[in-house]
C-alpha positions as CSV (number, residue, x, y, z in Angstrom):
1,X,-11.3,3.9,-11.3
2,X,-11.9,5.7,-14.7
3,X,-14.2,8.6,-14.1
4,X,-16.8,9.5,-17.0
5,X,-17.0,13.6,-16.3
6,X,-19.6,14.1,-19.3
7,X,-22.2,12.5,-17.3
8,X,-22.7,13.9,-13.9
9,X,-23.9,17.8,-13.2
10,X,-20.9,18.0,-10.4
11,X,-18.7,18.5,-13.1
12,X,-20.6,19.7,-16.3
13,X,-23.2,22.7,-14.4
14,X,-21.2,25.4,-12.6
15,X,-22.2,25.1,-9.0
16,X,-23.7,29.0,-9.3
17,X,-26.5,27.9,-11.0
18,X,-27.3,24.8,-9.1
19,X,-26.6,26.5,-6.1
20,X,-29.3,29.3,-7.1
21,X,-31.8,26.8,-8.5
22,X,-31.5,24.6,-5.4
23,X,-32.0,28.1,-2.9
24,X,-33.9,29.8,-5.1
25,X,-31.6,32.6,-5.1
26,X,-30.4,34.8,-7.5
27,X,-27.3,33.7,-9.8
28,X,-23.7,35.0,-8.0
29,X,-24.8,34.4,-4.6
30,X,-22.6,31.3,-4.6
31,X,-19.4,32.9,-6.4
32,X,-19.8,35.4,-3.8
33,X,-20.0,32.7,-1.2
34,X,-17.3,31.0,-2.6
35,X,-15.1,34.0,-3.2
36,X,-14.7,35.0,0.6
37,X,-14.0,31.3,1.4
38,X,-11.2,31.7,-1.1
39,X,-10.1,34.9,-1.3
40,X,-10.9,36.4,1.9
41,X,-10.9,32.8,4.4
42,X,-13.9,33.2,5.6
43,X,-14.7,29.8,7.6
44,X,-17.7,27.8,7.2
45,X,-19.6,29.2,9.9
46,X,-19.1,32.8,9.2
47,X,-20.3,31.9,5.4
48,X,-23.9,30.4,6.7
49,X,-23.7,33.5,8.5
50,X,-23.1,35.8,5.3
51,X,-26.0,33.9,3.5
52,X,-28.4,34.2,6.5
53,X,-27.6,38.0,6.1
54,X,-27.7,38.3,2.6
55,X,-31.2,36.1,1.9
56,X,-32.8,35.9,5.2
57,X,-32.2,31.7,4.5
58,X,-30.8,29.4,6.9
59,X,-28.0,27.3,5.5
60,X,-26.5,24.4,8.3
61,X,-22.5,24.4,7.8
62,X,-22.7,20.9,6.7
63,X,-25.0,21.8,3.5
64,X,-21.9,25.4,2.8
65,X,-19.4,22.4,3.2
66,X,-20.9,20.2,0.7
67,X,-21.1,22.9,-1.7
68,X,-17.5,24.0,-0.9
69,X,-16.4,20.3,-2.3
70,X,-18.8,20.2,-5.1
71,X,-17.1,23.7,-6.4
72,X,-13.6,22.3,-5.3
73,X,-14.7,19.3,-7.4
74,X,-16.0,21.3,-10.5
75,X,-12.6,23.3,-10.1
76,X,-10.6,20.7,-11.2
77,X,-12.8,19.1,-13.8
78,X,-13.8,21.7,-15.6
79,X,-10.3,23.0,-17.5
80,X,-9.7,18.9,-18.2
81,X,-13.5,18.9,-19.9
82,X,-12.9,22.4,-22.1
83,X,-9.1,20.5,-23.1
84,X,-11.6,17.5,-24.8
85,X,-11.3,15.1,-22.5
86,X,-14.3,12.8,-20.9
87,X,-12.5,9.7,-19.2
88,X,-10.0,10.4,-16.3
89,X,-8.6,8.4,-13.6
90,X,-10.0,9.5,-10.2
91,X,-6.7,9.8,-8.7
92,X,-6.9,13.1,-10.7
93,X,-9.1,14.5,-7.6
94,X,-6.4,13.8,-5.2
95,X,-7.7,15.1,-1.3
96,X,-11.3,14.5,-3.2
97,X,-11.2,11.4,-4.7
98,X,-12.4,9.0,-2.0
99,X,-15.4,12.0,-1.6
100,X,-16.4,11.7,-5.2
101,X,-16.2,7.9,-5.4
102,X,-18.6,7.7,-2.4
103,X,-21.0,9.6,-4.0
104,X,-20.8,8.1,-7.5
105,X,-21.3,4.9,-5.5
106,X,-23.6,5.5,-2.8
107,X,-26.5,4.5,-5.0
108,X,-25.1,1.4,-5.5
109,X,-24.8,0.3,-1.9
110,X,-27.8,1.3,-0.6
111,X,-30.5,1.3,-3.7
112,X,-29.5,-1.8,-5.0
113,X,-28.4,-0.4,-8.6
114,X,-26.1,-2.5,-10.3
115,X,-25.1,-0.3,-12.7
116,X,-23.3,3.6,-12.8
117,X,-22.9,5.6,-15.7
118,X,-20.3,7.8,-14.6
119,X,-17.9,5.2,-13.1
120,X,-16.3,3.1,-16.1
């Protein structure tokens, strides 16, 4: 499927800011997050741990995974938006692509939507 990466916040907003505005934490909390799950392997557990520490908020290790992806996701689109380009094929995501046309098309299986403006 042709993927329309101008319209969606996954892959226009860095996931720092919707990551603080979704918390309400300060910006850099994620990149932090996201740097010792990179850099350092921290696991997903030891992460919700870090931002329990770090905030005094609870995150469940499914909501740190979803972010993982959506930063994974946003990794990939990003250089292909700043090189011009709007329309890819979703086989670009490779592991990810069956993740990111689930959620581009979730609203259309269960809300009854007939139409999606970022699939083409």
């Amino acid at each position: 499927m042709i993927v329309d990466l101008s319209k969606s916040k996954l892959f226009t907003v860095h996931p720092d800011d919707r990551f603080a505005r979704e918390y309400q934490v300060p910006k850099g909390v994620w990149t932090e997050l996201w740097k010792r799950y990179k850099l350092l392997s921290y696991d997903v557990p030891e992460l919700c741990e870090y931002f329990l520490i770090k905030t005094k908020i609870k995150a469940s290790p499914r909501n740190i995974n979803r972010w993982i992806i959506r930063t994974e996701l946003y990794m990939i689109a990003s250089p292909v938006l700043k090189l011009g380009a709007c329309h890819v094929n979703s086989n670009i995501f490779g592991f990810f692509e069956d993740i990111v046309l689930d959620e581009f098309t979730k609203h259309l299986r269960f809300n009854g939507t007939k139409k999606s403006k970022v699939i083409i």
